[in-house]
Every structure is written in structure tokens, then in C-alpha cells.
N, C-alpha and C positions, 0 to 999 in steps of 0.2 A: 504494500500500500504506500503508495507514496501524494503528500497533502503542498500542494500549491499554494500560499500565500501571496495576497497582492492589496494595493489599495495605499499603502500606509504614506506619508508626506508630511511636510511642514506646513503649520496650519496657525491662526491667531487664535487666542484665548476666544470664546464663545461659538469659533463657528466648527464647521461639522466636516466628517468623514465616512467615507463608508470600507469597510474593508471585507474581502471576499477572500473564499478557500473552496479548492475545489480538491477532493479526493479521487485516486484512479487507483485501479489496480484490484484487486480482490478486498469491496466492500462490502457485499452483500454478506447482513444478516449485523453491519454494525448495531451499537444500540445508542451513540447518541455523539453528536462531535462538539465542540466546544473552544475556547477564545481563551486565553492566556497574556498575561504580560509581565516583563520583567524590566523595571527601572534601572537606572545607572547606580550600582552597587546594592541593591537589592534583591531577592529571591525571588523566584518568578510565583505570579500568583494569581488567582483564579479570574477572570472575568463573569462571564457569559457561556450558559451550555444548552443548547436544544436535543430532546429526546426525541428519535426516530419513532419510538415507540406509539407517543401519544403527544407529541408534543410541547410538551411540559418545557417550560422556559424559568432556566432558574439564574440569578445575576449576584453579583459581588454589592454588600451594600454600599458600596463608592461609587457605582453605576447606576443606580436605580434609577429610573425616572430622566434618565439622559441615552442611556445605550439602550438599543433594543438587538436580539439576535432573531435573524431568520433562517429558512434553510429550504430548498427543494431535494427531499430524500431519492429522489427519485436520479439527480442529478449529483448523489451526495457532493452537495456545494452549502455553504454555510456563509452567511454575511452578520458583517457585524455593523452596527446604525449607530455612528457616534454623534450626539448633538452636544453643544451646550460646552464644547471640549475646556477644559483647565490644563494649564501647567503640570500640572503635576499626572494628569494621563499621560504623558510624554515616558516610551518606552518601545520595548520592542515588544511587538504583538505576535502571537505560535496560536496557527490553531493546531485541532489534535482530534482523532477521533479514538475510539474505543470500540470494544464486543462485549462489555457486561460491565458488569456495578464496580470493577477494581479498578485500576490505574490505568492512564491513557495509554493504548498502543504505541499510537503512532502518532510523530509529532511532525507542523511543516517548520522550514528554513526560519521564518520571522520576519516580518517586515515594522518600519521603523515608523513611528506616528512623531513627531515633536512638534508641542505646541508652546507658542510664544506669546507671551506678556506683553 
């Protein structure tokens, strides 16, 4: 499986981005992919994850109400809806998908979002 990331750029504090991941290779029967990011000297950490399952959209509460994630399973392609962006989103963004309720499989390259003051 290998997951394509793209979308990521320099951007001003409030305005928006979208970022997309498209997964190839042997995904059938994934159960959900999802959005990551790791700041400059920081751990990477959770965003945004959509279940192929049913749905289910779960997000970081630093995101709420600003990011939205979507996804065509059908496509496994996954987009990530940044509005409202701050300083401090500024990082590198992985998305990643999985096959059950453990750790991510498979992770893509990362692309770079920085948002400027």
C-alpha cells in the first residue's frame, strides 16, 4: 500500500487549505484512514480520522470546528478541510491508513502546511 500526500503550502493566519491523500495498492477491506501532524521539534500527533466503516469522523480537540475530514472509500482518497488556519497548525501533515482498531499501517511521505502571522 502505498498513500500519496499533497495539498500542503504557505498560507496567512485565518485563511484555508485543503489537503488530499490518495491510497493505491492492496486497500480493500481497510477500516479507516486518517490525518496526522508533527511540528518542528514535537511528536507527531493525531488530527482527523474517517471510518470506512460507517463513517464516523473523529478530530483532535485543536481542530474542532475548523478542520473537517472527508473521504470517497470507494476511491480510498481522504481530504483534509483546513479553515480558520493559526500559526501554530504549521507542520508537517502524514496521512495513514489502517485494517483494524490497532496502529496505523501505512503511513504517506508528509506534506508541509506553514502558516504565517
Amino acid at each position: 500500500v502505498q498513500l500519496q500526500a499533497y495539498g500542503g503550502g504557505l498560507v496567512q493566519a485565518g485563511g484555508s487549505l485543503t489537503l488530499s491523500c490518495a491510497a493505491t495498492g492492496r486497500t480493500l477491506g481497510s477500516y479507516d484512514m486518517g490525518w496526522f501532524r508533527q511540528a518542528p521539534g514535537k511528536g507527531r500527533e493525531f488530527v482527523a480520522t474517517i471510518s470506512w466503516i460507517d463513517g464516523t469522523t473523529r478530530y483532535a480537540d485543536s481542530v474542532k470546528g475548523r478542520f473537517t475530514i472527508s473521504g470517497d472509500n470507494a476511491k480510498n482518497t481522504v481530504y483534509l478541510h483546513m479553515n480558520s488556519l493559526k500559526p501554530e497548525d504549521t507542520a508537517v501533515y502524514y496521512c495513514a491508513v489502517r485494517f483494524g482498531v490497532g496502529p496505523y499501517d501505512y503511513w504517506g511521505q508528509g506534506t508541509q502546511v506553514t502558516v504565517s502571522s
